[in-house]
N, C-alpha and C positions, 0 to 999 in steps of 0.2 A: 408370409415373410416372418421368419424367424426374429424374436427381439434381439439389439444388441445389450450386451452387459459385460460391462465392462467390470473385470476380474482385479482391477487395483484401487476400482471406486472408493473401497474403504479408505486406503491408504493417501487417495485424493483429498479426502474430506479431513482427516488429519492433519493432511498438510496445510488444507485451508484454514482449520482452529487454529494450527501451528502460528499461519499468515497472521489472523486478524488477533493473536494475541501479543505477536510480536509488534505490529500496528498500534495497537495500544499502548505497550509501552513507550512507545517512540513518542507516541501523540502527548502520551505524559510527560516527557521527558521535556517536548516544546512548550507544553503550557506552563511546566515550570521555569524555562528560558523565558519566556516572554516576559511570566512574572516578576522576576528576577530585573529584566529590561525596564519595565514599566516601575519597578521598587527605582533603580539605578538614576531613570529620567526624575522624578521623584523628588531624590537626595539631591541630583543638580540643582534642581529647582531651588529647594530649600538653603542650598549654598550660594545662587545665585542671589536668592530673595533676601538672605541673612547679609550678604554682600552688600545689598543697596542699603538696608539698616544699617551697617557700619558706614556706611559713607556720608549717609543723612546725618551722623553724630558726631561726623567731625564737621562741623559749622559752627564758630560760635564757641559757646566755652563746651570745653571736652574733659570727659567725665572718664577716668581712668578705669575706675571698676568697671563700669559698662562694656568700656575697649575690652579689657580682659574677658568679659564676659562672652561676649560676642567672638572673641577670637576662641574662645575653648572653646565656642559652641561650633563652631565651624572645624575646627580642628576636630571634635567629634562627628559633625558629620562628613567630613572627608573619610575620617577611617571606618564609617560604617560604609559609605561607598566604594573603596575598598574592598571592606570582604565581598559585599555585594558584587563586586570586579572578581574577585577570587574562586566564588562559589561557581557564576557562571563558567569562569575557564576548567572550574573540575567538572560543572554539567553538562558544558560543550565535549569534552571526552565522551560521557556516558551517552551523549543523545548521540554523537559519530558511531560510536560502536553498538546502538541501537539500531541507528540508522542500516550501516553493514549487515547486521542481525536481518533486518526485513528485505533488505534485496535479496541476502543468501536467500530465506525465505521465500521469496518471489519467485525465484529462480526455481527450486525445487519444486515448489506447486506450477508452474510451467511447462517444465520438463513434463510431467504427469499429465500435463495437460494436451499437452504437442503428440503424447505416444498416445493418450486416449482417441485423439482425432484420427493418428493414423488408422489405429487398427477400426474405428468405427468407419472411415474410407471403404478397407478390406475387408470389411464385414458387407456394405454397401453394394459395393464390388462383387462381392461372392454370391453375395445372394441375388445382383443383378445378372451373373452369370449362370443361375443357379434357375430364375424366370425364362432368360432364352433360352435354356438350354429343352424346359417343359414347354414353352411355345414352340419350337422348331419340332420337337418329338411330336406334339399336337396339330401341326400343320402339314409333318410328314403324316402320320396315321390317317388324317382327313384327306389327302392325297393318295395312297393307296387303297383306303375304302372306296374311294369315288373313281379309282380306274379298276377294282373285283367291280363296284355294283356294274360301272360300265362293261366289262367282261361279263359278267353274269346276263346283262339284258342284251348282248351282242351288240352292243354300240360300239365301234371302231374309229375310236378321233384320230 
């Protein structure tokens, strides 16, 4: 039986590096979204917790400087969760059009992979056609030698 070999393998395994480099960037792309998420959960926290400190200071005599203090400091971390908000909606772009990036990808190593099947089918096929065809030639021959030898020894089935 003849091997198959597939005549685009190269171009297969290309498309594979292609795949798993596109993959990666995506994957980086998320680990940077998450981080970004888990910065963001973070700053709420710290806005929430700097929240309850301003609330505990107004009991009682209330200390103006602190008020201020606490309210820039909050006001600071708002606008740093902000950018934090910011960055994400420009990385959600890049991770979308990453994302596109590895399906196209997918796709094309697919395709390559759907024609590899076929023709290795057709290959399959051929050379299953290619066994009958030397079994029936082999089983005719063996059939004609064994009606000469019966001719030759005068046997008449």
């Amino acid at each position: 039986m003849a091997k198959f070999r597939f005549a685009l393998q190269r171009v297969l395994e290309l498309r594979l590096d292609e795949e798993d480099a596109k993959r990666r960037v995506h994957t980086e792309f998320a680990r940077k979204r998450r981080a970004l998420e888990d910065a963001l959960r973070g700053r709420q926290q710290e806005i929430a917790a700097g929240r309850d400190a301003w609330r505990s200071q107004l009991v009682g005599e209330v200390d103006p400087a602190a008020l201020r203090h606490h309210a820039s400091a909050a006001v600071g971390l708002v606008r740093k969760a902000q950018r934090t908000v910011l960055e994400m909606a420009s990385l959600e772009k890049s991770l979308e059009r990453a994302r596109l990036d590895l399906v196209d990808a997918a796709k094309a190593r697919r395709a390559l992979e759907i024609l590899r099947e076929r023709r290795l089918a057709a290959h399959n096929e051929a050379e299953a056609t290619r066994e009958r065809a030397q079994l029936d030639e082999f089983a005719s021959n063996l059939s004609r030698r064994e009606r000469e030898d019966a001719a030759a020894n005068g046997d008449t089935r």
